[in-house]
C-alpha positions in Angstrom: 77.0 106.3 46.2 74.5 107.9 43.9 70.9 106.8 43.6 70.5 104.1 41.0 68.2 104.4 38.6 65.8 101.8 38.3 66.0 99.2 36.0 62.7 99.4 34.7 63.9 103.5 33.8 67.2 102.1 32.6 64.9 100.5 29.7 62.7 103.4 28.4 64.7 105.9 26.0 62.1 108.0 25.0 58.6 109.3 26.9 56.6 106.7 24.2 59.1 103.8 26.0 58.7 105.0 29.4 55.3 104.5 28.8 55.3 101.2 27.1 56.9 99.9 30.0 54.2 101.1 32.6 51.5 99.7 30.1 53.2 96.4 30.6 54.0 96.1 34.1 53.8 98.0 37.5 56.7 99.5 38.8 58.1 99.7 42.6 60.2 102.4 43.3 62.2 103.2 46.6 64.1 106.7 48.1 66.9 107.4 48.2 68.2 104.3 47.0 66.8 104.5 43.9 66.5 108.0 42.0 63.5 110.1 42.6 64.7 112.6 39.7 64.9 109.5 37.5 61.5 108.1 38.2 58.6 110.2 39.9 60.2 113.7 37.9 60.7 112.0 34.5 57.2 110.5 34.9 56.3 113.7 35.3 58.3 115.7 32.6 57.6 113.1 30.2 53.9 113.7 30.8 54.6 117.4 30.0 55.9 117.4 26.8 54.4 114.0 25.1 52.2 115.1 22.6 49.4 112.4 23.3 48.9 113.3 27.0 45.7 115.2 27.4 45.9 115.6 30.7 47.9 115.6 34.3 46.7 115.6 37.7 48.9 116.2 40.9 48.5 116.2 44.7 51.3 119.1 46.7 51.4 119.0 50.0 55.4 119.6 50.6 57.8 120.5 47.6 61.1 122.0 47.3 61.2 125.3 46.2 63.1 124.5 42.6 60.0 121.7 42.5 60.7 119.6 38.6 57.4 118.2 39.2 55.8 121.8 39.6 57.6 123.2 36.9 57.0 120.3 34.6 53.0 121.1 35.4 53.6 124.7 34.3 55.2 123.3 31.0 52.3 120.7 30.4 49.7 123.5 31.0 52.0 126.8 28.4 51.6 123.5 25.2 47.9 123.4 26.3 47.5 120.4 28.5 45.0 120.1 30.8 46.7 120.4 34.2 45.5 120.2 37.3 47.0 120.9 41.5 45.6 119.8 44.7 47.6 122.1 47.1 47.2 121.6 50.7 47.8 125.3 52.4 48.3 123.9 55.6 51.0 121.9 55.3 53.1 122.7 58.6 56.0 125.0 58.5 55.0 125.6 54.3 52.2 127.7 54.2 54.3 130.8 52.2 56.1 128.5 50.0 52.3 126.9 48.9 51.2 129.7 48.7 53.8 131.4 46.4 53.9 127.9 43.8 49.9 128.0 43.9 50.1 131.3 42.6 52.9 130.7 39.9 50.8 127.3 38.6 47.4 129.8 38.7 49.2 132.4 36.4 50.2 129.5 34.4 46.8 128.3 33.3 47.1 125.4 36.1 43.8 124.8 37.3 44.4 124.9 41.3 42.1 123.2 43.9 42.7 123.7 47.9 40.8 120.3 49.1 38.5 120.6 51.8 37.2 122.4 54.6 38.9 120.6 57.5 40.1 117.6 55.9 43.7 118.3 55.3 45.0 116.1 51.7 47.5 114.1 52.7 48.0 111.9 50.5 50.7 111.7 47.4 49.1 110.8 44.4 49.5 111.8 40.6 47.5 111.2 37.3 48.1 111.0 33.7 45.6 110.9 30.6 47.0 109.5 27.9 45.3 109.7 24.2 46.6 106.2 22.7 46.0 104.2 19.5 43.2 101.7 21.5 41.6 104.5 23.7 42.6 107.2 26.0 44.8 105.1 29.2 45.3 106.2 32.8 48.9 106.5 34.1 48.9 106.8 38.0 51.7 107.1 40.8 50.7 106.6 44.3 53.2 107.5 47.2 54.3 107.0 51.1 56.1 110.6 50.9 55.9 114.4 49.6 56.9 115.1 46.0 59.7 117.0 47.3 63.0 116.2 45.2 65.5 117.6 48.5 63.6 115.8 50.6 63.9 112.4 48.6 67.0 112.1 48.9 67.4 111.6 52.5 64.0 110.2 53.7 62.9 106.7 52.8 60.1 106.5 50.9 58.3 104.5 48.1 56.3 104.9 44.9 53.8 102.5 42.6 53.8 103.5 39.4 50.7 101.5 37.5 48.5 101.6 34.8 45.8 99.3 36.0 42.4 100.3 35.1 41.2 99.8 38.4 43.3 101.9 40.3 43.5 105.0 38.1 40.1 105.1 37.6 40.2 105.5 41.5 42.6 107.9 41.0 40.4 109.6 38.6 37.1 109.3 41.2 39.3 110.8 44.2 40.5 113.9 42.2 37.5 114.6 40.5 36.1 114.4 44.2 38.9 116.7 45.2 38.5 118.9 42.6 34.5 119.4 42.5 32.0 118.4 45.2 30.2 115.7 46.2 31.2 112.6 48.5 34.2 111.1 49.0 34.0 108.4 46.1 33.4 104.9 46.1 37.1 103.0 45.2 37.8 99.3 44.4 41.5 99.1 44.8 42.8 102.3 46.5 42.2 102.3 50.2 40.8 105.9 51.7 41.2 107.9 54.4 39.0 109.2 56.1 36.3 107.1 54.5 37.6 103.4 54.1 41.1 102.8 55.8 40.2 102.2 59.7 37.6 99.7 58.3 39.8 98.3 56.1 42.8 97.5 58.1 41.1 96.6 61.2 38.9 93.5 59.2 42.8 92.7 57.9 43.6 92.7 61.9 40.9 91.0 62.5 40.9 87.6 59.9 44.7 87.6 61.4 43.0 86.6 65.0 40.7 84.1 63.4 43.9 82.5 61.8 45.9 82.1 64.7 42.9 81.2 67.0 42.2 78.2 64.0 45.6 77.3 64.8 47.1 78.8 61.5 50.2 80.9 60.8 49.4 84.5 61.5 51.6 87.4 61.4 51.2 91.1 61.0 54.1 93.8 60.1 53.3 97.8 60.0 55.7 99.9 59.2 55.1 103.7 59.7 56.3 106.9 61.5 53.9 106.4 64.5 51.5 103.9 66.3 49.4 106.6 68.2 45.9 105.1 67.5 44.4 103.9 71.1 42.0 101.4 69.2 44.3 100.0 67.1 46.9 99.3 70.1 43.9 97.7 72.1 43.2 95.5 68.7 47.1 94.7 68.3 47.0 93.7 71.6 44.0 91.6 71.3 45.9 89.7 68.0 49.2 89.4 70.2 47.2 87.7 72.8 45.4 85.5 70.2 49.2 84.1 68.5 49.3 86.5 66.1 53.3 87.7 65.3 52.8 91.4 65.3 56.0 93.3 63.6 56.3 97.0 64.1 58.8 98.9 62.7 58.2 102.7 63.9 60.3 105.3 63.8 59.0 107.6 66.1 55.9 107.7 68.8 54.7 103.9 69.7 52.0 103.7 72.3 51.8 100.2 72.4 54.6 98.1 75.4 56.1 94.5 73.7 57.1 91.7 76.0 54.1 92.1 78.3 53.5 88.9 79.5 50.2 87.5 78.7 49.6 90.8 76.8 52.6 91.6 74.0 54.7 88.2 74.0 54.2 87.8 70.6 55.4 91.7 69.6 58.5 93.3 68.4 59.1 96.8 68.1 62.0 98.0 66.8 63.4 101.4 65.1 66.3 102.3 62.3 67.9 105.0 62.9 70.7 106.1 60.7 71.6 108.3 57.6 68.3 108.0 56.2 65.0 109.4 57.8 62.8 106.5 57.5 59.3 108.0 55.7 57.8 104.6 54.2 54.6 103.6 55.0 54.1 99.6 54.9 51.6 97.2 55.8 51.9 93.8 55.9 49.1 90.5 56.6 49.9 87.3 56.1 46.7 85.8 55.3 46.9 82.5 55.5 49.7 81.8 52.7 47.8 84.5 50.3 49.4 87.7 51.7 48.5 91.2 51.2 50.5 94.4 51.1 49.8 98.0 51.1 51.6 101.3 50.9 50.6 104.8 51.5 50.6 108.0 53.5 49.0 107.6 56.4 50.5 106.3 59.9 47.8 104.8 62.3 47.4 108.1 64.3 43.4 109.2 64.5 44.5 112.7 62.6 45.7 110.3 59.3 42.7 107.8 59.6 39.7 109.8 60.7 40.7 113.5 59.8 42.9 114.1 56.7 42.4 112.7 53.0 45.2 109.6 53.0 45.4 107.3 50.2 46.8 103.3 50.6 47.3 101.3 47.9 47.7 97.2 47.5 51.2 95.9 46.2 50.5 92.7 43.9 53.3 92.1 41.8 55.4 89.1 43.3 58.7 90.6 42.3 57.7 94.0 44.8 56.5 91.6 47.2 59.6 90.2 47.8 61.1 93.8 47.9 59.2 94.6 50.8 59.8 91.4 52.4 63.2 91.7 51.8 63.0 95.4 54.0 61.1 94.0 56.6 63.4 91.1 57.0 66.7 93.3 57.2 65.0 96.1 59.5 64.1 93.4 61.6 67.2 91.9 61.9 69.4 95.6 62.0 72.3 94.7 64.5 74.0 98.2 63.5 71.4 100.8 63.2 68.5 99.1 64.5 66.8 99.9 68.2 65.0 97.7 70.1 61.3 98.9 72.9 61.9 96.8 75.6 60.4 97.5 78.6 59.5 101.1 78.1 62.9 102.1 76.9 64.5 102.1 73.4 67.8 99.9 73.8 70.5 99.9 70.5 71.2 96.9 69.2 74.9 95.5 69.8 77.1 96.6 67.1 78.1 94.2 64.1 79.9 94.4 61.3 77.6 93.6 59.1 75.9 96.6 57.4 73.1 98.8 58.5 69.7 98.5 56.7 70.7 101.8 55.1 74.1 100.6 53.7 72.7 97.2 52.5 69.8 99.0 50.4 72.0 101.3 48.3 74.5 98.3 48.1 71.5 96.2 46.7 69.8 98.9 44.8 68.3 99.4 42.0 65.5 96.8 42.6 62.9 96.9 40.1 
């Protein structure tokens, strides 16, 4: 089936409603299942043409080569808008095709900025300045994958669309960081790489073991491409041994061994594998009854938390909450698509008849 569109699109007609709606609510978005087209490019097309939009800011580390997001910027920028591109020249394998769209945003008017020295930018983020009738209002998108339209419709990936004051006007710090000099700014809400997200998720990590070793519920779940990190296996470890329930859903490279007795009873590793490349990255802490969520770009590797830009954001709303829940729970519990680590060695599930993870999001989709 086609991606659906999601719901909270479904409702906005015109650029003023799509608007309206992210004033009044964040939104949740996942790829494939729902439409990337629908969501991230409207956003973004909408932000071209809308009269009141003064501005538009955009990370590009991979992009198709027919890019709507790129060629919305170039729209925004020929009616006058202030536009402006992070592009990462290093991106692996799409150094000529960066290359080539920096140049066609440049000759545009699009002001272009290349990051840093040695600090590859990583993470998927976009910004737009509204002029409205009570003030000028941020509208940010934060993402777990490239703004690639081919690629988003066969990796897994998701996107927070919000208006929060708080997190745009991190938004706003980080790409006026990225786009001038100085230090890496100061956020409230938005987690950072290389400055903040070690720090941040290990103190998560680490409240976990004081919970179980009070005798309270503790669980973590992580969801990402790789667990490569030899710190953070030695501190999973450490929370398996004190009772935490550690959940890891990886797709590819996981240093750390489950079912070691004494060591990893309390872990589960497992991996879908199926029609979709899973992308997402998720990160779960139960808290104590108070749980926290986060998505973003990086996987807990020492290249994404010590060495490249990454942004991480929290997830509040109940309603995408339970989204995520809901994907943890039927990853967790993939009988058809779904591998298990067990003692060194990846072992497939027995087949069911029930449907794979993939199947039983596009059946359930759209979600927001």
């Amino acid at each position: 089936p086609a991606p659906a569109i999601p719901g909270a699109f479904q409702e906005a007609d015109t650029g003023d409603d799509l608007f309206a709606t992210l004033r009044a609510r964040e939104v949740l978005v996942h790829h494939p299942y729902e439409s990337f087209d629908a969501s991230v490019a409207r956003f973004m097309r909408a932000a071209a043409v809308d009269p009141r939009v003064l501005a538009i800011k955009q990370t590009m580390y991979r992009t198709s080569p027919d890019s709507p997001l790129l060629e919305a910027a170039i729209r925004a920028a020929t009616l006058g808008k202030q536009v402006a591109v992070i592009v990462e020249l290093t991106a692996r394998f799409d150094e000529a095709r960066n290359i080539e769209w920096a140049r066609r945003l440049e000759d545009a008017g699009v002001h272009i900025a290349y990051g840093r020295p040695n600090r590859k930018i990583h993470s998927k983020m976009s910004l737009v300045v509204r002029d409205e009738p009570d003030g000028v209002r941020l509208y940010g998108h934060i993402g777990t994958g490239n703004y690639n339209s081919t690629t988003a419709r066969v990796y897994t990936d998701l996107g927070l669309f919000t208006s929060d004051p708080a997190v745009c006007n991190d938004l706003l710090s980080i790409f006026n960081h990225l786009t001038g000099y100085g230090r890496f700014p100061a956020t409230k809400q938005i987690v950072l790489s290389p400055t903040g997200l070690r720090t941040a998720l290990v103190e998560r990590i680490e409240r976990e073991i004081a919970h179980a070793s009070a005798g309270r519920p503790a669980r973590i779940v992580f969801k990402m491409n790789a667990l490569e990190d030899q710190a953070f296996t030695r501190l999973l470890y450490e929370a398996a041994q004190a009772g935490v329930q550690v959940d890891l859903i990886v797709r590819g490279i996981c240093r750390l061994r489950p079912g070691v007795p004494g060591l990893s009873d309390n872990v589960r590793v497992v991996s879908v594998i199926g029609r979709f490349l899973e992308h997402s990255r998720v990160y779960y802490f139960a808290n104590d009854g108070a749980p926290e969520y986060f998505i973003g770009s990086a996987d807990i590797m020492k290249r994404n938390l010590d060495e490249r830009v990454e942004a991480t954001a929290p997830v509040r709303d109940p309603r995408h909450q339970a989204h995520l829940r809901h994907l943890f729970d039927t990853m967790l519990a993939d009988e058809r698509q779904g591998w298990r680590l067990v003692d060194r060695t990846w072992s497939r599930a027995e087949e069911s008849e029930q449907p794979g993870t993939h199947a039983a999001l596009l059946r359930d989709a759209p979600f927001s």
